[in-house]
LUMSELO-365420 format. One record per residue (C-alpha): residue number from 0; residue in three letters; x, y, z. Coordinates in pm, 1 decimal, padded with zeros to 6 digits, always signed. Each point is the difference from the previous one (the first is absolute). Example, Ala and Ser with C-alpha at 12.3 -4.5 7.8 and 13.67 -1.06 7.14 Angstrom:
<atoms>
+-----+------+----------+----------+----------+
! seq ! type !       xx !       yy !       zz !
+-----+------+----------+----------+----------+
!   0 !  Ala ! +01230.0 ! -00450.0 ! +00780.0 !
!   1 !  Ser ! +00137.0 ! +00344.0 ! -00066.0 !
+-----+------+----------+----------+----------+
</atoms>
This chain:
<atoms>
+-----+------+----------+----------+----------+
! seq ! type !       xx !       yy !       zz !
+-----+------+----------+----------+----------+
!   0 !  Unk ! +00996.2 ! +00671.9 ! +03536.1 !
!   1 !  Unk ! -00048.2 ! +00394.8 ! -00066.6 !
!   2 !  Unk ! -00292.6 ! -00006.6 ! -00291.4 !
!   3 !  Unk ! +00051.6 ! +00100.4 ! -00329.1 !
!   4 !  Unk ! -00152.0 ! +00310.1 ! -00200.1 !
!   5 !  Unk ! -00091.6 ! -00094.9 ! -00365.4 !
!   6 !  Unk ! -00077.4 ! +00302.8 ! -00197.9 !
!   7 !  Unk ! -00207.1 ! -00023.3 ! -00343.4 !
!   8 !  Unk ! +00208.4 ! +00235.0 ! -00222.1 !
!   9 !  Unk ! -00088.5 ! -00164.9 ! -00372.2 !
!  10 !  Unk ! -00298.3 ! +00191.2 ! -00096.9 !
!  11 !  Unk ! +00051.8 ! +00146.8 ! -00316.4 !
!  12 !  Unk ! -00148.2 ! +00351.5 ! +00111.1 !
!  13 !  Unk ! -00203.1 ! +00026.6 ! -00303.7 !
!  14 !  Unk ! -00199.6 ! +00217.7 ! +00163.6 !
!  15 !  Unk ! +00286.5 ! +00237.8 ! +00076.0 !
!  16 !  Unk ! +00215.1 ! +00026.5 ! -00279.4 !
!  17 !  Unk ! +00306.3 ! -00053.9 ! +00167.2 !
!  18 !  Unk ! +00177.6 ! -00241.3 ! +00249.1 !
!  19 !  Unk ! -00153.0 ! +00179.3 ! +00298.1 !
!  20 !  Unk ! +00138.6 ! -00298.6 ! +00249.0 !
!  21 !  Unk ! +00342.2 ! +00183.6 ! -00008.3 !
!  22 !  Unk ! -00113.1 ! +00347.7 ! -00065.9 !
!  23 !  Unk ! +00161.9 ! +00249.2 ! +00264.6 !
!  24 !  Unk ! -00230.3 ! +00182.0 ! +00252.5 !
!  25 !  Unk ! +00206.3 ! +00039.4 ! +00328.1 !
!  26 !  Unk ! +00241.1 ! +00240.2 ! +00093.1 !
!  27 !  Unk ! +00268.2 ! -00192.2 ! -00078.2 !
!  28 !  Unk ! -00096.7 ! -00186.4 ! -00323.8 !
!  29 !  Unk ! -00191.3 ! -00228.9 ! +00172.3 !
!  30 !  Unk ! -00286.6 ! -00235.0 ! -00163.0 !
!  31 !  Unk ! -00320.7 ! -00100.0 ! +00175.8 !
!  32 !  Unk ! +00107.0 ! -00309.0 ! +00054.3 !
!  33 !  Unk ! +00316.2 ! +00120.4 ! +00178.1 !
!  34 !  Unk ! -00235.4 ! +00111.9 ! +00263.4 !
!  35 !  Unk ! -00182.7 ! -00337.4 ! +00022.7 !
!  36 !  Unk ! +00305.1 ! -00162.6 ! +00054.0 !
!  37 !  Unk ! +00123.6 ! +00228.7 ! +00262.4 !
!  38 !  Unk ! -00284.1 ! -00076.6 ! +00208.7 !
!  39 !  Unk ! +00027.7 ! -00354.6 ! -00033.3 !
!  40 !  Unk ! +00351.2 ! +00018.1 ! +00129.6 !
!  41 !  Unk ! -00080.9 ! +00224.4 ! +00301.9 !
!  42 !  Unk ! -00305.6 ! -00248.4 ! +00049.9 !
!  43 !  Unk ! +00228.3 ! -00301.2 ! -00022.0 !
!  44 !  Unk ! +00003.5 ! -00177.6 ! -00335.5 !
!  45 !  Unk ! +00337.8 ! -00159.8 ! -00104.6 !
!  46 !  Unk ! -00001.0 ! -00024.8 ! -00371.1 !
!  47 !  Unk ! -00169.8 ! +00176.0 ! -00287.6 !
!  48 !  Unk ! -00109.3 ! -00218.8 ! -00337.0 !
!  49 !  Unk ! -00068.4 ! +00196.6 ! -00314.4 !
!  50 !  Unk ! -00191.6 ! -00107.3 ! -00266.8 !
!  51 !  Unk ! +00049.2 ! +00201.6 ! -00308.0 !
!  52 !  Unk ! +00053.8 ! -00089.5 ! -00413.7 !
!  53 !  Unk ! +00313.1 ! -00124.3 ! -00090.9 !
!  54 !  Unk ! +00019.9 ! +00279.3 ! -00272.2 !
!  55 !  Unk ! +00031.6 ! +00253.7 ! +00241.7 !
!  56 !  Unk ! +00176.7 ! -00197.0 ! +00270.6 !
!  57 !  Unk ! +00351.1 ! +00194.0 ! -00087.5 !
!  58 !  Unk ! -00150.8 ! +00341.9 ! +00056.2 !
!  59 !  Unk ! -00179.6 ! -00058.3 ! +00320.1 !
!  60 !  Unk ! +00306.6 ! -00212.5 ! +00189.9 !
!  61 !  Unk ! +00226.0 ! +00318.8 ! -00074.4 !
!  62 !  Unk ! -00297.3 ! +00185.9 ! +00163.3 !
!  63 !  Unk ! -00037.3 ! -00203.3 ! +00298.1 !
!  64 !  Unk ! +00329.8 ! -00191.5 ! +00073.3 !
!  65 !  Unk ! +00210.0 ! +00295.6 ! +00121.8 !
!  66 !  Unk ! -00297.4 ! +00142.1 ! +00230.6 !
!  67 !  Unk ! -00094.9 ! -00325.5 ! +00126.0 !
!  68 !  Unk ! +00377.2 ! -00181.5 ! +00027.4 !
!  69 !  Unk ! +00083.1 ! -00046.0 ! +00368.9 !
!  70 !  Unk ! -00385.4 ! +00081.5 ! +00104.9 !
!  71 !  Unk ! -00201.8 ! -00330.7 ! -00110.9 !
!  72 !  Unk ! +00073.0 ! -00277.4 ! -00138.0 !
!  73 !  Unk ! -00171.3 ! +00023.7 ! -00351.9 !
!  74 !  Unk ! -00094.9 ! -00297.5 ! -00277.8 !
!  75 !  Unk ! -00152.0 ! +00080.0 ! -00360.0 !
!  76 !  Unk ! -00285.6 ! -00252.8 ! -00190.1 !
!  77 !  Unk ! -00110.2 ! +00092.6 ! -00354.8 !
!  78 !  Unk ! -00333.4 ! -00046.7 ! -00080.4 !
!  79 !  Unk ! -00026.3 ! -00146.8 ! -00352.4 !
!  80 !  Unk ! -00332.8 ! -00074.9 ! -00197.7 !
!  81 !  Unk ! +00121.8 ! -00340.7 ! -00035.9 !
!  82 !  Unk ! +00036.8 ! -00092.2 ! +00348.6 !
!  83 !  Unk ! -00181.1 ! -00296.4 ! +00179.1 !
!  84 !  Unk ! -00187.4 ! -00030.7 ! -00346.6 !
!  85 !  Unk ! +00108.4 ! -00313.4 ! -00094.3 !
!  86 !  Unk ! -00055.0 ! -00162.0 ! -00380.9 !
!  87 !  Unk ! -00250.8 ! +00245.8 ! -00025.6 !
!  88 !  Unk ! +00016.9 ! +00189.3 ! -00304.9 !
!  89 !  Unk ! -00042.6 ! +00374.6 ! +00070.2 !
!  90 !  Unk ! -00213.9 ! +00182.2 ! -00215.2 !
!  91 !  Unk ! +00184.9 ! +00304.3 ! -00230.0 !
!  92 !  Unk ! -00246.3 ! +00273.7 ! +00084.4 !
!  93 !  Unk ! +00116.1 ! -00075.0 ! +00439.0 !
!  94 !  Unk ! +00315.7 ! +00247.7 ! +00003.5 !
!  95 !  Unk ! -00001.7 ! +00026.4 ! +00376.1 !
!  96 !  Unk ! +00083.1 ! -00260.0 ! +00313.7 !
!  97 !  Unk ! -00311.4 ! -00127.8 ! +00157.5 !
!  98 !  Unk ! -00077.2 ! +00234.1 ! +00320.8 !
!  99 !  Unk ! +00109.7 ! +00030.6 ! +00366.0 !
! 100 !  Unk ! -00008.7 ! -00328.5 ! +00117.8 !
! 101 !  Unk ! +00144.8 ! -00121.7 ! -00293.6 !
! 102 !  Unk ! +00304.3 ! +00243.0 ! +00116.3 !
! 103 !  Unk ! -00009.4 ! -00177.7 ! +00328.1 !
! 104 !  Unk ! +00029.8 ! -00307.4 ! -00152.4 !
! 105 !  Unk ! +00276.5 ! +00067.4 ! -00140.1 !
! 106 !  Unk ! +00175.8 ! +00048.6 ! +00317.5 !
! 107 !  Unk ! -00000.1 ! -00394.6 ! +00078.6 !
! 108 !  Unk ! +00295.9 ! -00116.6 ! +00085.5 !
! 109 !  Unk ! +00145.4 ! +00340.3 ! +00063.3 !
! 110 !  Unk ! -00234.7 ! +00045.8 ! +00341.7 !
! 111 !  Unk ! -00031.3 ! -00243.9 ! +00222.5 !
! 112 !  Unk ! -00098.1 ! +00210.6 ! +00304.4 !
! 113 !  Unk ! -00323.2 ! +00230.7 ! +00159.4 !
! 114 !  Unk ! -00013.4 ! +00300.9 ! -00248.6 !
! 115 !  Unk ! -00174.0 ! +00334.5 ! -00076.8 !
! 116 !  Unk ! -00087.2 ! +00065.3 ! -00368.5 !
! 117 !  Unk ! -00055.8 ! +00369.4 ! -00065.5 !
! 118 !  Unk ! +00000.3 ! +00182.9 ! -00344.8 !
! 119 !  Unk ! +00304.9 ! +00225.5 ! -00057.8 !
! 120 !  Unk ! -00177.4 ! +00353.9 ! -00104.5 !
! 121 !  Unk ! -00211.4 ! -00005.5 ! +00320.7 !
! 122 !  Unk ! +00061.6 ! +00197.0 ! +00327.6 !
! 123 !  Unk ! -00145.0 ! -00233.2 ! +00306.3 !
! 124 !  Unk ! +00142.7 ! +00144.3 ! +00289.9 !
! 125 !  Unk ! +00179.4 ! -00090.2 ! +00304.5 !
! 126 !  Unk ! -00277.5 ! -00153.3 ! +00213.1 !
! 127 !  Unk ! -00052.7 ! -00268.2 ! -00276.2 !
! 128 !  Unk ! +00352.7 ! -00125.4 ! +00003.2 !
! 129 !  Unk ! +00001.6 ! +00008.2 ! +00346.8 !
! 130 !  Unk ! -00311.3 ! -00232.1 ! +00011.6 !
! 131 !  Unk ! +00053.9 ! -00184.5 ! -00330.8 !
! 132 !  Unk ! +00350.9 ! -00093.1 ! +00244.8 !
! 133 !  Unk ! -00227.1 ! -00091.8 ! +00301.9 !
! 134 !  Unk ! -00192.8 ! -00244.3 ! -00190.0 !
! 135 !  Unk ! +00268.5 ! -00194.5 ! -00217.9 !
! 136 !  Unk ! +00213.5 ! -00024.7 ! +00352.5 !
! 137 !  Unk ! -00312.5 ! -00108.2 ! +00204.0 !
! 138 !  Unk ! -00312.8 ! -00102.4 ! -00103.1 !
! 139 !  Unk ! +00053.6 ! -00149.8 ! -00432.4 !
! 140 !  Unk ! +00013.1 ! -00342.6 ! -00041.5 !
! 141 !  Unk ! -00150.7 ! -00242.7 ! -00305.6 !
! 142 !  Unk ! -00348.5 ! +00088.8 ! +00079.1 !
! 143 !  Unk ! +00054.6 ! +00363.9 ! +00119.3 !
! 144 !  Unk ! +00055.6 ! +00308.0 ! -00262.4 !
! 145 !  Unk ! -00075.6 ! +00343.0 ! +00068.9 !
! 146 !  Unk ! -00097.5 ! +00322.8 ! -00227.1 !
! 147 !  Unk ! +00149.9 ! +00346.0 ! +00147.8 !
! 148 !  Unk ! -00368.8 ! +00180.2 ! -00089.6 !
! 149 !  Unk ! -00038.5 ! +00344.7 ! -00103.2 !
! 150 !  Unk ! -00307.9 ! +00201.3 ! +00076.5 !
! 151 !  Unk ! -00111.0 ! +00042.3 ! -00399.0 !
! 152 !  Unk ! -00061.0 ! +00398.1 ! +00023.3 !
! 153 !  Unk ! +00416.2 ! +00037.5 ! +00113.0 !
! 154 !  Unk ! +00105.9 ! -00179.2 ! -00359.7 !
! 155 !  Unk ! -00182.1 ! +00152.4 ! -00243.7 !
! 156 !  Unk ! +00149.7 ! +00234.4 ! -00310.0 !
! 157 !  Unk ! -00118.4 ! +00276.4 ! -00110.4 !
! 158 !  Unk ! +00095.7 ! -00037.1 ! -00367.2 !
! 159 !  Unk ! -00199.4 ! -00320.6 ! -00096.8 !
! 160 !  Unk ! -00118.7 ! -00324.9 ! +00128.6 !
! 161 !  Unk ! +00179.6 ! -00219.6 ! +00202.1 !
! 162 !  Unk ! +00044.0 ! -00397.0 ! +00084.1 !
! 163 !  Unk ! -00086.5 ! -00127.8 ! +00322.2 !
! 164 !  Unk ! -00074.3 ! -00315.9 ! +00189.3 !
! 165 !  Unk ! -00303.4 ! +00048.2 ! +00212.8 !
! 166 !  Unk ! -00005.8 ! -00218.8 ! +00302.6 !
! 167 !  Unk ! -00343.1 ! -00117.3 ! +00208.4 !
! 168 !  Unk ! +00110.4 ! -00154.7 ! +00370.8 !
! 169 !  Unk ! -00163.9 ! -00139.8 ! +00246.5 !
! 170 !  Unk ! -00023.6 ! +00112.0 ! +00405.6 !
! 171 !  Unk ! +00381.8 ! -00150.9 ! +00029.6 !
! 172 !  Unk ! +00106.1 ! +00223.7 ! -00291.1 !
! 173 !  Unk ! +00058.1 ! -00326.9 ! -00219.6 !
! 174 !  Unk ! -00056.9 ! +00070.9 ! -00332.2 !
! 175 !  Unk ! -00307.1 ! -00132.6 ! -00160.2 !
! 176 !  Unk ! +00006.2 ! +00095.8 ! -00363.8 !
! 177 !  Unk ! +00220.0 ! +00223.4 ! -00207.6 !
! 178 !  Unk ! -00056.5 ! +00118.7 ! -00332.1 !
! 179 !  Unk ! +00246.5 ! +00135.3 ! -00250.3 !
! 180 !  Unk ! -00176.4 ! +00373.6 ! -00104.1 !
! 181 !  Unk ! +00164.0 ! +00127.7 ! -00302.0 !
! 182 !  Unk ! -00147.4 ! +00343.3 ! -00099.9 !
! 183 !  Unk ! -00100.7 ! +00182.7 ! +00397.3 !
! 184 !  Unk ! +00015.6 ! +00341.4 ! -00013.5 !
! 185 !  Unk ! -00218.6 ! +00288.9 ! +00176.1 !
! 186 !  Unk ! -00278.5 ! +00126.3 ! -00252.6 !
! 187 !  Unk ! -00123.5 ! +00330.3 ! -00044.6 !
! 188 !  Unk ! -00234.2 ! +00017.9 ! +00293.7 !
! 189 !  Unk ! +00286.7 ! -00091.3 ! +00229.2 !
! 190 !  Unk ! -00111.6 ! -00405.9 ! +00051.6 !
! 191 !  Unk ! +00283.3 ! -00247.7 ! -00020.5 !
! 192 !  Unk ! -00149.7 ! -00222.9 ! -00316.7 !
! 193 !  Unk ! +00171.5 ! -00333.8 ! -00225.2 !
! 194 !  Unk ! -00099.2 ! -00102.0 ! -00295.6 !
! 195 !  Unk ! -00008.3 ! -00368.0 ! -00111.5 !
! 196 !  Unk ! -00145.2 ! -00173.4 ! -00286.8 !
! 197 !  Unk ! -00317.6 ! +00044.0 ! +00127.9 !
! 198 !  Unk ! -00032.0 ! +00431.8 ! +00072.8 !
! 199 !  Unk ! +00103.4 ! +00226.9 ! +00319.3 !
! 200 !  Unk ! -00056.3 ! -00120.7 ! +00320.4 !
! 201 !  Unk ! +00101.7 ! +00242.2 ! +00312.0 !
! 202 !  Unk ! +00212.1 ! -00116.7 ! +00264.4 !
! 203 !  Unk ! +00092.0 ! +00125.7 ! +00381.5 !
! 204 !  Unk ! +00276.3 ! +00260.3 ! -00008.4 !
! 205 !  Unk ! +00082.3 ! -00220.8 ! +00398.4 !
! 206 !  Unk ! +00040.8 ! -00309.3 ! -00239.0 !
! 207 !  Unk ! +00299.2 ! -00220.9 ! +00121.9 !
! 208 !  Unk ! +00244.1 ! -00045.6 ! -00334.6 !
! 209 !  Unk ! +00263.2 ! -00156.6 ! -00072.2 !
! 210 !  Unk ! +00286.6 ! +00145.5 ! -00146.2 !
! 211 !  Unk ! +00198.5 ! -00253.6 ! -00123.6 !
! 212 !  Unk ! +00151.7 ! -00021.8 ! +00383.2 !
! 213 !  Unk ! +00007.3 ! -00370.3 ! +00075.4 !
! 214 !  Unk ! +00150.0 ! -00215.0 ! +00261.5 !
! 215 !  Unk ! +00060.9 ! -00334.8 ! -00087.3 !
! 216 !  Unk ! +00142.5 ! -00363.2 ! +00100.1 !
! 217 !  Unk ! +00198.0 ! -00121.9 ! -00254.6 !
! 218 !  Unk ! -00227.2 ! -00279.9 ! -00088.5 !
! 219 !  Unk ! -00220.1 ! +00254.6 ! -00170.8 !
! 220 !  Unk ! +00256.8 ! -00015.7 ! -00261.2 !
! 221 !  Unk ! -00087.2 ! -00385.9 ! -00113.3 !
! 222 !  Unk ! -00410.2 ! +00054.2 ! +00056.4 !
! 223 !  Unk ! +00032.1 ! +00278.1 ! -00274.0 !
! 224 !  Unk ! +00193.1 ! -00219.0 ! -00229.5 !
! 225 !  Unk ! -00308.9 ! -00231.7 ! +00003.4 !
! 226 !  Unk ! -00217.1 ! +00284.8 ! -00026.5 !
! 227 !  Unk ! +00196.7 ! +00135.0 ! -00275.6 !
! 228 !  Unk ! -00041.6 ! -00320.6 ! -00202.6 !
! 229 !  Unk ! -00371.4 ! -00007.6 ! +00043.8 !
! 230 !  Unk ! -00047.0 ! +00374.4 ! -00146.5 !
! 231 !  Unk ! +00244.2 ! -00057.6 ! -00271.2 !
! 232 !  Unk ! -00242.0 ! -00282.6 ! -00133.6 !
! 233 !  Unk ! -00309.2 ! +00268.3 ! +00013.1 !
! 234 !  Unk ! +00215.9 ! +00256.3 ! -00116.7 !
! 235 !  Unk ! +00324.0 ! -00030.4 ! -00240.0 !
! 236 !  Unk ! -00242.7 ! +00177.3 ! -00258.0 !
! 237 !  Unk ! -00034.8 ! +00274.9 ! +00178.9 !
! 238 !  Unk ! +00209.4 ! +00264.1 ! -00084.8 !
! 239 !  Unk ! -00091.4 ! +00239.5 ! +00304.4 !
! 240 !  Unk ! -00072.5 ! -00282.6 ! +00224.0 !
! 241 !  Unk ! +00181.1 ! +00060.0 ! +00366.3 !
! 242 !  Unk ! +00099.1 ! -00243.2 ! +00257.4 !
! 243 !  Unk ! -00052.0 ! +00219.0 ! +00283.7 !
! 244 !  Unk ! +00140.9 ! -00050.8 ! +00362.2 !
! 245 !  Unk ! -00370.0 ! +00066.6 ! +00186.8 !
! 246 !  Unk ! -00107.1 ! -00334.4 ! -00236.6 !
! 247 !  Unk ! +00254.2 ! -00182.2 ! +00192.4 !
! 248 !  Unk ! -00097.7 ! +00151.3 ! +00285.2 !
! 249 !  Unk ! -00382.4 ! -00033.6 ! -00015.8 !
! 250 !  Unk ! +00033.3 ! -00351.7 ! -00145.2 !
! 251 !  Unk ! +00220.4 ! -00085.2 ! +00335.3 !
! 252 !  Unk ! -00318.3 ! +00153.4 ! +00166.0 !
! 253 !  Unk ! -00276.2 ! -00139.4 ! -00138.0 !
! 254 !  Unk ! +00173.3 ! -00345.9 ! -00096.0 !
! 255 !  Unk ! +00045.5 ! -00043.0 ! +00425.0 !
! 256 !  Unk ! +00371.8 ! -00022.8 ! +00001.9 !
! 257 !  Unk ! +00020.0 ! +00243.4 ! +00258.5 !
! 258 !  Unk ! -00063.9 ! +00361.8 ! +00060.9 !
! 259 !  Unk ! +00112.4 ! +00375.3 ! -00091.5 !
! 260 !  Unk ! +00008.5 ! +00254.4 ! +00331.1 !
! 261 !  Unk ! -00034.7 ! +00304.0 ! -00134.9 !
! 262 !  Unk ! +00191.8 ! +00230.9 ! +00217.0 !
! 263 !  Unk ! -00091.3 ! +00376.1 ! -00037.3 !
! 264 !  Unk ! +00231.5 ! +00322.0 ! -00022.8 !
! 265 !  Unk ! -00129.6 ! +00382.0 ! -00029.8 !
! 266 !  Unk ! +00297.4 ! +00057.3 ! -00211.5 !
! 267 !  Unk ! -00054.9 ! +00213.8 ! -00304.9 !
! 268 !  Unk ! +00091.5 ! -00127.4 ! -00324.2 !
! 269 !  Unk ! +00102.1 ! +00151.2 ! -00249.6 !
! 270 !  Unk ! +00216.6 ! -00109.2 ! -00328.2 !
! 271 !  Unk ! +00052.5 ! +00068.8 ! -00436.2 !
! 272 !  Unk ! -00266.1 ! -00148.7 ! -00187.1 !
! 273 !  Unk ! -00011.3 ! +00217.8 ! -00218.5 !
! 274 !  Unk ! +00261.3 ! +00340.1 ! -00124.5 !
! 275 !  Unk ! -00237.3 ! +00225.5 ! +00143.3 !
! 276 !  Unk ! +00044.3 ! -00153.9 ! +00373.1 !
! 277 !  Unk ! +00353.2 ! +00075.3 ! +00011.5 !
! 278 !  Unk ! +00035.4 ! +00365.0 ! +00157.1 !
! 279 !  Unk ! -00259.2 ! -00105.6 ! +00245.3 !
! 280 !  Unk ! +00232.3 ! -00318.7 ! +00109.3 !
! 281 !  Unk ! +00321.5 ! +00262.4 ! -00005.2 !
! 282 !  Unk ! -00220.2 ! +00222.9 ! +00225.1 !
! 283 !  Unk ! -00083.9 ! -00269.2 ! +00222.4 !
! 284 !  Unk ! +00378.9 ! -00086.8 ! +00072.9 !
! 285 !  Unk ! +00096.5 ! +00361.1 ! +00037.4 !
! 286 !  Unk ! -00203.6 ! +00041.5 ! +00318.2 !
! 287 !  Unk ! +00058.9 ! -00351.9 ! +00113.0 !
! 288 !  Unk ! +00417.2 ! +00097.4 ! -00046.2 !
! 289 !  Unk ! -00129.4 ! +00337.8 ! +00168.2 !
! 290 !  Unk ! -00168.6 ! -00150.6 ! +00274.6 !
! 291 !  Unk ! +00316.3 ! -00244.2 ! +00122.3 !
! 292 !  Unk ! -00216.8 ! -00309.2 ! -00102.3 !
! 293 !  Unk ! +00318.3 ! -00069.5 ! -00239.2 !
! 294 !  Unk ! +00354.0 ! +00121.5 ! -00034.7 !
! 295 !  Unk ! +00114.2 ! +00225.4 ! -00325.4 !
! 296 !  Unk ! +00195.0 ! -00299.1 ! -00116.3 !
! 297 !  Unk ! -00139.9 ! -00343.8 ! +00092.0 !
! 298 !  Unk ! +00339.8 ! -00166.7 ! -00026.5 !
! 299 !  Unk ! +00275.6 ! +00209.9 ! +00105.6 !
+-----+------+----------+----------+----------+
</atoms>
């Protein structure tokens, strides 16, 4: 069975002002994500699973359907707030779903395979599809998941802070920790710094990070429902708290389930976190159109 590309697409860009997942930046009209999900065809996956709102579900099928039709197969989930909560009563103040793992979570039923989860307003490049590929066809099983890591310096912006999972391994490259970093950015002397609740702390710009570029068995899918339940009863008062896929991850870790190879690329990132990041994405896929690395029209 070909794995399965799940691709987070329900953020509600509030930091962008727009619905950057299907904003246009190839040659063609092409998205971000179109790229993603061309590599993950020439790498091998057979099906692409979207997870978007339901509000805007409409406008991104018309997007996606005639590009994609014929190319992958291609599923939708919506991520709602109320999902997997239960009788829970949801406080008024949370107006948003609960995170990304809560958005993976919402994919039971609808995956039942090895999959990739990326976001859908990154770039990764090719050589993480291709591995991503290796490892769901190969090596994943219950008690094996994998990170595609990104050296931290290659996936920074340079119009404000960033998120990013930094990962510790061990001599086997198994991850050892990972923690969610919410606010990294390079200060004014040059040093790659995050802040936390407790001040600025600097950080190696050689730093393995995750991306958000996961592979997965699809038992992962059941072990974050339980997870889920357990942070909903520490957290359905928090308005801004997020169920985040490196908790999964680093729970599977440290709880001895199994282990996390964290398999490196050199690939540079880049992506739209914020409206200033966008002619330096366009720029990027110019010379990669220029260069041959992709065609002037993904899908003709």
């Amino acid at each position: 069975m070909k794995p399965t590309l799940v691709i987070l697409a329900a953020g509600m860009a509030s930091r962008y002002g727009s619905m950057k997942q299907t904003q246009s930046f190839g040659p063609s009209g092409e998205t971000i994500m179109e790229y993603s999900i061309y590599d993950a065809i020439k790498a091998g996956f057979g099906k692409v699973v979207f997870i978007i709102r339901e509000d805007f579900a409409e406008a991104f099928k018309n997007i996606v359907e005639p590009k994609l039709k014929g190319k992958i197969i291609t599923d939708y989930v919506y991520q709602k707030l109320e999902s997997f909560t239960g009788a829970r009563t949801i406080p008024a103040e949370r107006t948003k779903p609960w995170g990304t793992a809560h958005a993976v979570l919402c994919c039971k039923g609808k995956v039942n395979e090895p999959f990739a989860v990326i976001n859908a307003d990154d770039f990764y490049g090719r050589d993480g599809f291709a591995k991503a590929y290796q490892f769901l066809t190969k090596d994943v099983a219950d008690d094996c998941y994998a990170i595609i890591g990104y050296e931290l310096k290659k996936t920074l912006s340079d119009n404000g802070s960033v998120s990013r999972g930094v990962c510790e391994v061990d001599a086997k490259n198994h991850l050892t920790d990972i923690k969610e970093r919410t606010k990294i950015y390079r200060n004014e002397k040059g040093v790659i710094t995050y802040e936390d609740e407790s001040g600025l702390h600097e950080v190696s710009e050689n730093a393995s990070v995750s991306m958000n570029f996961f592979g997965f068995a699809a038992n992962v899918i059941d072990y974050s429902e339980t997870l889920f339940n357990d942070f909903l009863d520490k957290n359905i008062t928090n308005p801004k708290g997020e169920f985040f896929i490196p908790l999964v991850v680093d729970q599977f870790v440290q709880s001895g389930k199994g282990h996390v190879k964290v398999i490196p690329t050199s690939a540079q990132w880049f992506g739209v976190t914020y409206k200033e990041d966008a002619p330096v994405v366009q720029a990027s896929i110019d010379k990669l159109v220029a260069g041959g690395e992709y065609p002037n029209n993904l899908w003709a």
